[in-house]
N, C-alpha and C positions, 0 to 999 in steps of 0.2 A: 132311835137315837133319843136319849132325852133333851126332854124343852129345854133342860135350864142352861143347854148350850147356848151360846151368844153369838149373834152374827155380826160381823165385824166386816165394813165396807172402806177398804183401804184404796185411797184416790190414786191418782197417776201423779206424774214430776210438776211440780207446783200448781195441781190442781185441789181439790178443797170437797169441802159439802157440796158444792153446787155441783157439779160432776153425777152426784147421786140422787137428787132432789125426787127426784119422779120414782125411784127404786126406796125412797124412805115412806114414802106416802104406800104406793104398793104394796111392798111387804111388812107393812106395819100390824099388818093380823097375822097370825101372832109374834110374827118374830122382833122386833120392835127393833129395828139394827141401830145399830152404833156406827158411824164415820169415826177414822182411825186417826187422830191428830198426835198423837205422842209421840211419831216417829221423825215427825215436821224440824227437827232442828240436829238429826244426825247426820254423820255426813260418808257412812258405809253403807251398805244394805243389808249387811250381818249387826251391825248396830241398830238400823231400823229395825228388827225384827223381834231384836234382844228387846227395845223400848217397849215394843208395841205387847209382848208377851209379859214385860213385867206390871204393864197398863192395864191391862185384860185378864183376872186371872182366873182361870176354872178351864171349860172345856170349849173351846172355841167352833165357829164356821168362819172361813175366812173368803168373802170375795174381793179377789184381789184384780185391779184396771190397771194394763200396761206397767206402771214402775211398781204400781201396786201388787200385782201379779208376781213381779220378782221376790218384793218381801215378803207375799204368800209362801211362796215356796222355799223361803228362806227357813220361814217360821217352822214349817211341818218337816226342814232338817233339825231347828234345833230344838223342837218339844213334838216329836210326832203323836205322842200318846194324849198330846192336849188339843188336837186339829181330828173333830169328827167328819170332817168335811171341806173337799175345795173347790173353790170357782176360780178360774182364769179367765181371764177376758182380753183380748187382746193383747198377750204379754208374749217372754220371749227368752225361753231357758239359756242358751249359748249367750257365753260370754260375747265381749265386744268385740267387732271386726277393726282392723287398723284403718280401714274406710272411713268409719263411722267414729272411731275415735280422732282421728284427724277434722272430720267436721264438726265435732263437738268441741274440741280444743279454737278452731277457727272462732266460733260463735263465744265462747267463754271470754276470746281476749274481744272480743267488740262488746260483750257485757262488761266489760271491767273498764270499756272506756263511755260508756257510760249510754249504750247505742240496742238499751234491748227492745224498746219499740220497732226501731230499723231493722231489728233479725228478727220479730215473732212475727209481724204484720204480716211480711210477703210467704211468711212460711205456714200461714193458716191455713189453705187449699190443702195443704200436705196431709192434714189432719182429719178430713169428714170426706166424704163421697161428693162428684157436683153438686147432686141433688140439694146435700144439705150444706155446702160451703155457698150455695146463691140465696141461703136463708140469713138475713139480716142480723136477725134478733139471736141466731143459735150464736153465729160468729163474734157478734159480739158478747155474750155472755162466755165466751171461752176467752176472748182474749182480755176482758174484763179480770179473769181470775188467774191467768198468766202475767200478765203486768201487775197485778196486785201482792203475787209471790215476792217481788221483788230481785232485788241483783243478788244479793247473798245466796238466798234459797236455788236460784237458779242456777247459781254456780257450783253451791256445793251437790244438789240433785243430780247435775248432769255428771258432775265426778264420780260420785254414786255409782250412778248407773254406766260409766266407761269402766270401772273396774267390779264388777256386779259378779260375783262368782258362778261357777257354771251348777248351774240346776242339773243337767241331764245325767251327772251324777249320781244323782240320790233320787230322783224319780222315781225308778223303778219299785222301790224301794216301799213307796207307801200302798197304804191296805184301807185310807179313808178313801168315799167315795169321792171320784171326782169331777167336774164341769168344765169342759175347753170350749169357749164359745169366742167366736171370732167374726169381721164383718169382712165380708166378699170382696172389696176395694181397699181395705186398709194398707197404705203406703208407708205405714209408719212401721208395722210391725208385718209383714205380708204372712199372708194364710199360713204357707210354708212352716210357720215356725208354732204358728198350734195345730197342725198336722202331725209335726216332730211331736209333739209334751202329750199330747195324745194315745201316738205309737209308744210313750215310752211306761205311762202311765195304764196299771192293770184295770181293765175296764171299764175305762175312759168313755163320759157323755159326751159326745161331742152336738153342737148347733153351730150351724153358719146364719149369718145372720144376711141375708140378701141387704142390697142397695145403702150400704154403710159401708165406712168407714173404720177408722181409726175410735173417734169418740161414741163406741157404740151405744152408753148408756143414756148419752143428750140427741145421736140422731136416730135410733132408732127403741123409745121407750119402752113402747107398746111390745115389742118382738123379744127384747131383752127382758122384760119384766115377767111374760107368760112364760119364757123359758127359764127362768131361773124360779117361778110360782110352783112349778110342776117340778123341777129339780127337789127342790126342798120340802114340797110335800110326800115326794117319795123315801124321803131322811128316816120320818119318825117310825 
């Protein structure tokens, strides 16, 4: 594959650079990656991808985290010729369940009265394995950049992502290689559903990532970084 492809580290729903801190330092020989910000103010997931592609332009790698993972694979429907490559990380092809859009709609009207500390606080366990939600410092640098997103962003992000079109579609479909990598405990996005993007995806790398979580890239760097070092050096 050639170098002058650009890796492109696309964050989760109002999460940021800090999300990848430890994967910029990492893979910074040689790939020098880029955090995805131009898609930070649309409010579809076929618009995020539209943004980020017209942001980006040449031949892309894209690792894409939970909502970031959506727009990945949005992008490799609408430029597949420009995607040499894909990472999923914890994400989640099928559309939204009425479960799940009911309790996103719940949480939007209590953002909108003005109560998003009240719904992210008790809902941060939901997010990392015990191990790392009894870590002080990780919990707080997540909800550090969760409350910093603010009310707008998190309203329109999670709209986003309740009408987030079905990946499993067009999966089959691509011919870049690809990475489904997932964490053993994640309640947010459960195994299940990169088991699915796997099966659908032609020979699909899969890693599970033990004693994680949802936030694989903050709780478990070290496992996440060697496997995606080794993904990408098998690229060139």
């Amino acid at each position: 594959m050639p170098r002058m492809a650009e890796l492109l580290l696309i964050p989760g729903l109002a999460a940021d650079a800090v999300m990848w801190q430890s994967q910029l330092h990492a893979l910074a020989d040689p790939w020098k990656p880029h955090v995805a910000e131009a898609h930070q103010n649309e409010a579809r997931i076929e618009d995020m991808a539209a943004a980020l592609l017209k942001a980006h332009t040449g031949p892309l790698v894209l690792c894409g985290a939970s909502m970031g993972g959506m727009i990945a694979m949005e992008m490799a429907r609408q430029a597949p010729q420009r995607i040499e490559a894909l990472a999923l990380l914890g994400t989640n092809a099928r559309p939204e369940t009425p479960e799940m859009h009911d309790l996103r709609e719940a949480a939007i009207r209590l953002f909108e009265q003005g109560q998003v500390r009240e719904v992210i606080e008790p809902n941060v366990a939901l997010a990392f394995h015990p191990a790392q939600a009894a870590n002080p410092a990780l919990v707080q640098a997540y909800l550090d950049f969760v409350l910093a997103a603010g009310t707008e962003r998190l309203i329109r992000q999670n709209r986003a992502v309740m009408a987030r079109p079905d990946a499993r579609l067009h999966l089959p479909r691509l011919r870049c290689p690809v990475l489904v990598m997932w964490g053993d405990a994640d309640q947010l996005t459960p195994p299940e559903c990169s088991h699915e993007i796997a099966a659908l995806v032609p020979e699909a790398t899969r890693v599970e990532v033990p004693r994680c979580g949802h936030m694989l890239t903050m709780e478990q760097p070290e496992a996440v970084n060697a496997a995606l070092r080794s993904w990408l050096g098998r690229l060139a």
